[in-house]
C-alpha positions in Angstrom: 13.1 -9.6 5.6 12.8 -11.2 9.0 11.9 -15.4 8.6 9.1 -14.6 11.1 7.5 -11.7 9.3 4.3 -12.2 7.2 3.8 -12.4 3.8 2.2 -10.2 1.0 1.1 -12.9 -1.4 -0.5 -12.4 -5.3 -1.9 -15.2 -6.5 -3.8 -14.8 -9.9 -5.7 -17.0 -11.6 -7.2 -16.1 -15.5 -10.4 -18.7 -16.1 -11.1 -19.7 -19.2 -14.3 -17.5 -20.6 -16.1 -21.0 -21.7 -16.3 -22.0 -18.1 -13.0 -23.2 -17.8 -12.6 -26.0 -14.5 -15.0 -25.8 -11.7 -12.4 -27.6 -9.1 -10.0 -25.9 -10.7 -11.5 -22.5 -8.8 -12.2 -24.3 -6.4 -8.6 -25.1 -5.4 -7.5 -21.5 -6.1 -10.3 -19.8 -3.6 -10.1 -22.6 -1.3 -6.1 -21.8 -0.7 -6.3 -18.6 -1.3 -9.2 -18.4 1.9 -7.4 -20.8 4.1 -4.1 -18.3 3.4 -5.9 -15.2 4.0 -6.9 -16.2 7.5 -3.0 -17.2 8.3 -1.3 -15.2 10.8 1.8 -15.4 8.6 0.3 -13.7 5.8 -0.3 -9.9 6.2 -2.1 -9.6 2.9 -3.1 -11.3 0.1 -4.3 -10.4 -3.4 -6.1 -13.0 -5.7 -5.8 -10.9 -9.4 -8.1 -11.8 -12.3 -9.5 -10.6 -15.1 -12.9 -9.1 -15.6 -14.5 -9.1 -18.9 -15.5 -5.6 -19.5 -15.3 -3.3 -22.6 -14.8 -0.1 -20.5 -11.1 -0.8 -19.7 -11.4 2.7 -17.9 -13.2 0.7 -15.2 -12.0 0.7 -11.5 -10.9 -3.1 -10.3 -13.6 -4.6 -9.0 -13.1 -6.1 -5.1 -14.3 -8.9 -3.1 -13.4 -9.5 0.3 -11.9 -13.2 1.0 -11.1 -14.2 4.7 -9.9 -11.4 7.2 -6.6 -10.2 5.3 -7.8 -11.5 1.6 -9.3 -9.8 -1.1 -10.1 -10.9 -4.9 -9.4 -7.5 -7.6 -11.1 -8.2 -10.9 -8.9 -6.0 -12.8 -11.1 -5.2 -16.3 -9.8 -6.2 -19.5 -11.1 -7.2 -22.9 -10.5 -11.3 -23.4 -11.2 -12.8 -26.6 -8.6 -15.6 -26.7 -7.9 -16.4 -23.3 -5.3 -18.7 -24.0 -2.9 -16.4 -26.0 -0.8 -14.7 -24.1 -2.4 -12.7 -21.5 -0.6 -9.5 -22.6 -3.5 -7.0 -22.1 -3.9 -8.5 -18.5 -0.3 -8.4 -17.2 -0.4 -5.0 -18.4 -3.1 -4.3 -16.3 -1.8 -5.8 -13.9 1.2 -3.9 -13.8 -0.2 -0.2 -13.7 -1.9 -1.7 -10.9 0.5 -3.0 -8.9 2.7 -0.2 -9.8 -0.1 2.5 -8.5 -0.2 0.6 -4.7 2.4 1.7 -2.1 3.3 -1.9 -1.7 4.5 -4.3 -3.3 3.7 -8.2 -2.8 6.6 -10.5 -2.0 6.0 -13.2 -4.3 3.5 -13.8 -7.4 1.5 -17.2 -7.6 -0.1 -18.1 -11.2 -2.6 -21.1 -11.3 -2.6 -22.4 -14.7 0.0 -21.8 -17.8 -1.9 -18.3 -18.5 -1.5 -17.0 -15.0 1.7 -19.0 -14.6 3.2 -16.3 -18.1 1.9 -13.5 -15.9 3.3 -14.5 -12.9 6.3 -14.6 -14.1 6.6 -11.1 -15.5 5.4 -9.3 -12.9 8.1 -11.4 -11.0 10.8 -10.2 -13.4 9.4 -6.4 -13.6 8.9 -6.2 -10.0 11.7 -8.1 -8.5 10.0 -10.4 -6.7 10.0 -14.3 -7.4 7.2 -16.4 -8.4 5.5 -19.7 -8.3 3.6 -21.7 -10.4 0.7 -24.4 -10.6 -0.5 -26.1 -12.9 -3.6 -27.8 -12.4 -3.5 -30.5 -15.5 -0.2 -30.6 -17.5 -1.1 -30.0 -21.1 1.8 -32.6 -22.2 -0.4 -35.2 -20.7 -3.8 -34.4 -22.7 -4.2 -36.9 -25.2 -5.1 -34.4 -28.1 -2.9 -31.9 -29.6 -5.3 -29.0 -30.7 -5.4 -26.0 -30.4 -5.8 -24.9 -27.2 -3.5 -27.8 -25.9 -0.8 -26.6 -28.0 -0.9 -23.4 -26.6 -1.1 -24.5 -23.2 1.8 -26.5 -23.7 3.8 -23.8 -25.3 2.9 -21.5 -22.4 3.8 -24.1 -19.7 7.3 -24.1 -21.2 7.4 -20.7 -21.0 6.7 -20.3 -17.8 9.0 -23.5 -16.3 11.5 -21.2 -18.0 11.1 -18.0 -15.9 9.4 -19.4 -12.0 11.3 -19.6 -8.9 9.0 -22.6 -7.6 6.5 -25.0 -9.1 4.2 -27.0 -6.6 2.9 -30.0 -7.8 -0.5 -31.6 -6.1 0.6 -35.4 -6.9 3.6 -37.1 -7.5 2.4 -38.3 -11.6 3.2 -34.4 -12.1 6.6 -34.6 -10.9 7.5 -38.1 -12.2 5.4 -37.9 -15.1 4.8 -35.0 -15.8 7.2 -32.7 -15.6 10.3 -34.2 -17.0 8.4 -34.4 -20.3 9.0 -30.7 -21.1 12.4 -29.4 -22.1 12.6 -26.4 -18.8 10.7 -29.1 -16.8 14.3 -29.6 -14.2 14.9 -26.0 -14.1 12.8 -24.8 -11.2 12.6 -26.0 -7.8 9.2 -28.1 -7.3 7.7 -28.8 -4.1 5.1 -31.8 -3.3 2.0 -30.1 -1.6 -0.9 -31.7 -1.4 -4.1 -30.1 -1.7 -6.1 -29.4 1.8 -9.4 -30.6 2.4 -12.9 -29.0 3.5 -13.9 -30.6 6.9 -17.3 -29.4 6.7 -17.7 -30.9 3.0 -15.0 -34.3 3.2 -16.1 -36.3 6.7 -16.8 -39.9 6.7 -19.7 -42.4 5.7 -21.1 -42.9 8.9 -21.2 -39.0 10.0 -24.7 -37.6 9.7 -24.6 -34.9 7.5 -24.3 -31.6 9.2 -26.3 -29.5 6.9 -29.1 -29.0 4.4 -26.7 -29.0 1.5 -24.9 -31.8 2.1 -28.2 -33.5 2.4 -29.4 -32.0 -0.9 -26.6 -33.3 -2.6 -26.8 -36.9 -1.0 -30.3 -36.7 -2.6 -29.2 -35.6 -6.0 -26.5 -38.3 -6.0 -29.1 -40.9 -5.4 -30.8 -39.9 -8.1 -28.7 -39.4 -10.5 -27.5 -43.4 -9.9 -31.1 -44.5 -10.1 -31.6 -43.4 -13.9 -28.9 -45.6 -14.5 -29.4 -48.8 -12.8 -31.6 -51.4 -12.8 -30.6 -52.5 -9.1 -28.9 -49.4 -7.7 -28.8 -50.9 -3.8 -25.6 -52.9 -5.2 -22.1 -51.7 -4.4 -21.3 -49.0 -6.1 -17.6 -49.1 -7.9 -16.5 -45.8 -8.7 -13.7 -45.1 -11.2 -12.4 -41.4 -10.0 -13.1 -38.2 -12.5 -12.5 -39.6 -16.4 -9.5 -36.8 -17.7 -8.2 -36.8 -21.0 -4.9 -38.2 -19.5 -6.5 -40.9 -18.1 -9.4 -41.5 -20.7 -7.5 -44.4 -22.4 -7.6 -46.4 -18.7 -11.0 -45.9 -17.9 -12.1 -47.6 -21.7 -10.0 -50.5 -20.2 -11.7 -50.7 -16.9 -15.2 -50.5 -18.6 -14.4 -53.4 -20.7 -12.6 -55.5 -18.2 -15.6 -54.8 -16.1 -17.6 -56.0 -19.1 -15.9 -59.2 -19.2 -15.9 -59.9 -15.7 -19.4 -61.5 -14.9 -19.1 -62.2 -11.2 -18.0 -58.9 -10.6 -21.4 -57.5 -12.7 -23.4 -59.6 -10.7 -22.1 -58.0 -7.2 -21.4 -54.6 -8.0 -22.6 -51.3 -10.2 -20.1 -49.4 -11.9 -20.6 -45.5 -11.8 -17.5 -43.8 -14.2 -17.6 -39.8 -13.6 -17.2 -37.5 -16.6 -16.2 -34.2 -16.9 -19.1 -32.9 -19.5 -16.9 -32.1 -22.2 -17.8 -33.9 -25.7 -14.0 -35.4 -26.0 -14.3 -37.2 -23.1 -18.2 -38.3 -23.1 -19.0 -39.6 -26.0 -16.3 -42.4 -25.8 -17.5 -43.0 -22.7 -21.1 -43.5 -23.9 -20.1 -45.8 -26.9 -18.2 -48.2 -24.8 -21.2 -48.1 -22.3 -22.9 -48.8 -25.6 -21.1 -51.1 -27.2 -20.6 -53.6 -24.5 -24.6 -53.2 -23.5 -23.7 -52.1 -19.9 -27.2 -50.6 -19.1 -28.7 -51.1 -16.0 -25.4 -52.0 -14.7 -23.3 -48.8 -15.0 -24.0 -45.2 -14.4 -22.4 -42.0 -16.6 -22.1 -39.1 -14.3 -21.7 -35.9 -15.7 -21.9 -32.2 -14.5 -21.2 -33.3 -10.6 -20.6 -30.0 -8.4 -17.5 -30.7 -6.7 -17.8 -29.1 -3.5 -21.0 -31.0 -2.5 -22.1 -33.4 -4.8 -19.0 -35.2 -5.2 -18.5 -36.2 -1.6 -21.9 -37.2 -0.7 -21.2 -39.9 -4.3 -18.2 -40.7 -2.3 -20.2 -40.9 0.9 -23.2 -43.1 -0.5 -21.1 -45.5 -2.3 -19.1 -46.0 1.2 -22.2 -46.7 2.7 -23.4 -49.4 0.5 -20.0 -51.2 0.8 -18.5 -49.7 -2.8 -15.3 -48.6 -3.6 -13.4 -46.7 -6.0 -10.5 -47.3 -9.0 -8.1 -44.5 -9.5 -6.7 -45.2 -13.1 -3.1 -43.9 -12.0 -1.6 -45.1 -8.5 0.2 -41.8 -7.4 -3.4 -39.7 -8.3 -5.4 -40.9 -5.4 -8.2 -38.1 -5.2 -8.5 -37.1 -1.5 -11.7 -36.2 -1.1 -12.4 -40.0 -1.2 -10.2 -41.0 1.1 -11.9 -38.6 3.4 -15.3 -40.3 2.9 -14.3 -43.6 3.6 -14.2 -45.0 0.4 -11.5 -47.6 -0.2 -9.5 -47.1 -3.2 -8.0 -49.5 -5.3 -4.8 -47.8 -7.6 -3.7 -49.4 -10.9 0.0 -49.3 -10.9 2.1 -48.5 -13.7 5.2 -50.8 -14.8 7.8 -48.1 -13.8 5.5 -46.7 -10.4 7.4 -47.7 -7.3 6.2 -45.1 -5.0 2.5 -46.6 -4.4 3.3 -48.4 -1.3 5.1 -46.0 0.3 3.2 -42.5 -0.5 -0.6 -44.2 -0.5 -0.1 -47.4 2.1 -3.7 -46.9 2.5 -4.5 -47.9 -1.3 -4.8 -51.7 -2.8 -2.3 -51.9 -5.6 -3.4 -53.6 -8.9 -2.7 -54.0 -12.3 -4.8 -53.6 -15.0 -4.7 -57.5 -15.3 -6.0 -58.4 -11.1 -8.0 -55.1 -10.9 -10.9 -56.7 -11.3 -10.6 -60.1 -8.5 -8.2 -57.3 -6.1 -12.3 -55.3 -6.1 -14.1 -58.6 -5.9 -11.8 -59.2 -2.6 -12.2 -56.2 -0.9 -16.7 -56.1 -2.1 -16.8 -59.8 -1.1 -14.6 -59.0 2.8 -16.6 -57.0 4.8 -13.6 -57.2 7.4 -10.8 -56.4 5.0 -13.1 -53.6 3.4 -13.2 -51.9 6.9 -9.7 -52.3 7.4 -8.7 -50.1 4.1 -11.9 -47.8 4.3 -10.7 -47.1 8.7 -6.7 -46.7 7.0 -8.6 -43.9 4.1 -10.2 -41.7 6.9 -7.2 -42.0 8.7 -4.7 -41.0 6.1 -7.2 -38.0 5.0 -6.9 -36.5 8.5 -2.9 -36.8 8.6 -2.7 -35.3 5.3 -5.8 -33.6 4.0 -6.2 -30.5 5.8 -5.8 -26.8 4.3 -3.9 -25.6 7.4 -1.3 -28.7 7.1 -1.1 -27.5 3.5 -0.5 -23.6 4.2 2.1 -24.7 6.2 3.8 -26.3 4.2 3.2 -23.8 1.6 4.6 -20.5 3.4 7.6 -22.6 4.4 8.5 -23.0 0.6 7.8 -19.5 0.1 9.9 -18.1 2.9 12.6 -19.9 0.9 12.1 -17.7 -1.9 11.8 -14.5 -0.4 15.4 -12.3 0.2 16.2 -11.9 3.7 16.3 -8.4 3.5 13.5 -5.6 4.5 10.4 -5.1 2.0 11.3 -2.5 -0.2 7.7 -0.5 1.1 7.7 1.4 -2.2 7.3 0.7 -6.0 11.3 -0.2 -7.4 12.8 2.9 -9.2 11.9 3.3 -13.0 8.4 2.3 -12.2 7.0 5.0 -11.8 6.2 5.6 -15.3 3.6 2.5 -15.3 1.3 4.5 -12.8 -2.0 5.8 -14.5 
């Protein structure tokens, strides 16, 4: 296959039937839109699976970008986070039926990531995987969990390529599983939406982005008594992270000069594990009227015009782990202060745009940067500025098909289905 020739791409992605992660899909059809309109990629495939008790069903299709398409392929899910054996099944017949095969499968997540892999293996083609949220790094061990984590080994076992969105994954991450060196991983950031992800001082270019602004307000005013403070935001509360952001309420808690100048605003994703400690150590330190539970936020709007309004009022944010800066707020404006971890080196280098801090200054490194007007501008001017060298889907694409080409033979597509597949058609 010719270095310069484009790419048949399947990516598949198998959400969770509960509702699974909302940015989670949102990072799947974001890339797998910003792909399909690439010039290096002839066609791409997003596979899924589509609840249905007629398995007879034909795939259902939806047309994404000019050379994209997401197939809904039937199948009937009742634990979605076994192993997804009726789907790769599924899968297989049809792939097996089409005259073409792709050149490399994507999964996003450790289900997709299993199927991924087979259909890599029973095709001949290698495969990727991402994981979106290692399940080594959840807090709890239950169920679910268990079986994530059990999958993810699986699946480090058998992919060509992982890409990891941060470097925690592959410092942290990663080297806690036991196939976790075994595959090649390569850093790619996530891309950005310029339309959704613009500065503080932009005026907002459409009636949704205005919505949201309006819903963010709100939502801050049930909260707090004096909501035209700062605004310190403490980036999404995960379970691997849920044990920092306790600290940081209580530390906020303690500190009264920083309560006097600033609101704090901690966003939850609304999942009972994660709120409710949340709520009792709102409770228990008596923090109402001075800090805001967010819950339920829509990523693609609501969370950049939080990030935008607390960059307006002079806020900032606290990213409970230094290499896990979350773009979008970078992209706002928002200055970001990163707790650093005793063994994290790489925060000055990959993030020079971030104030380091421990857990111990984090709260006088925010009272500098609330109290500086000058030195707030400097970081928030250094956020926007990083988020445009960085942050953009096409930068990311890039990058992307240049790892892929890697992976793929240099030799001519094969153009039909391998031999002994033919028995998998119907």
């Amino acid at each position: 296959m010719s270095q310069s020739s484009p790419v048949y791409l399947s990516m598949l992605h198998l959400p969770l039937l509960d509702g699974g992660s909302q940015p989670r899909r949102d990072y799947v059809l974001e890339l797998a839109r910003a792909l399909a309109g690439s010039r290096q990629v002839e066609r791409l495939d997003l596979l899924t699976w589509w609840s249905c008790e007629n398995l007879g069903a034909e795939p259902l299709r939806e047309p994404i970008g000019p050379r994209g398409q997401i197939v809904h392929l039937p199948c009937n899910v009742r634990q979605p986070w076994l192993r997804p054996g009726e789907f790769i099944a599924r899968a297989r017949r049809h792939l097996a039926a089409q005259e073409r095969i792709p050149d490399v499968f994507h999964g996003h997540v450790a289900n997709a990531g299993v199927a991924a892999a087979q259909l890599g293996a029973c095709f001949g083609r290698p495969s990727i995987f991402t994981a979106h949220g290692l399940g080594r790094l959840a807090p709890t061990r239950e169920a679910p969990v268990l079986c994530q984590i059990a999958l993810e080994e699986e699946v480090l076992g058998q992919v060509d390529l992982v890409i990891a969105g941060s470097s925690d994954e592959v410092e942290i991450g990663y080297p806690l599983y036991s196939n976790g060196s075994r595959p090649r991983c390569a850093l790619i950031p996530p891309g950005l939406q310029a339309r959704r992800h613009y500065p503080y001082y932009d005026p907002d270019p459409h009636a949704r982005a205005a919505a949201a602004a309006m819903s963010a307000a709100r939502q801050l005013e049930r909260f707090l008594c004096r909501p035209k403070k700062p605004l310190v935001v403490v980036s999404p509360c995960r379970q691997h992270n849920l044990a920092a952001v306790l600290d940081l309420i209580g530390r906020y808690r303690e500190d009264r000069s920083l309560r006097a100048i600033a609101n704090l605003a901690v966003l939850v994703q609304p999942r009972q594990e994660l709120l409710t400690p949340v709520l009792l150590e709102m409770d228990r330190h008596d923090l109402y009227g001075s800090m805001a539970v967010l819950k339920g936020w829509e990523p693609l709007d609501e969370l950049p015009a939080l990030y935008r309004l607390a960059a307006s009022g002079g806020g900032l944010m606290i990213c409970p782990h230094a290499t896990a800066l979350p773009e979008e707020c970078l992209a706002c404006g928002l200055p970001v202060v990163a707790l650093e971890r005793e063994r994290d080196a790489v925060l000055g280098t990959d993030h020079p745009e971030a104030v380091a801090a421990t857990p111990e200054t984090v709260c006088s490194s925010v009272r500098a940067l609330l109290v500086d007007r000058a030195l707030w501008s400097h970081h928030s001017r250094k956020a926007i500025l990083r988020s445009r060298q960085v942050g953009s889907w096409e930068k990311h694409c890039r990058r992307y098909l240049e790892s892929v080409r890697e992976l793929i033979p240099r030799r001519e597509r094969l153009g039909t289905m391998p031999t002994g597949l033919s028995s998998l058609v119907g």
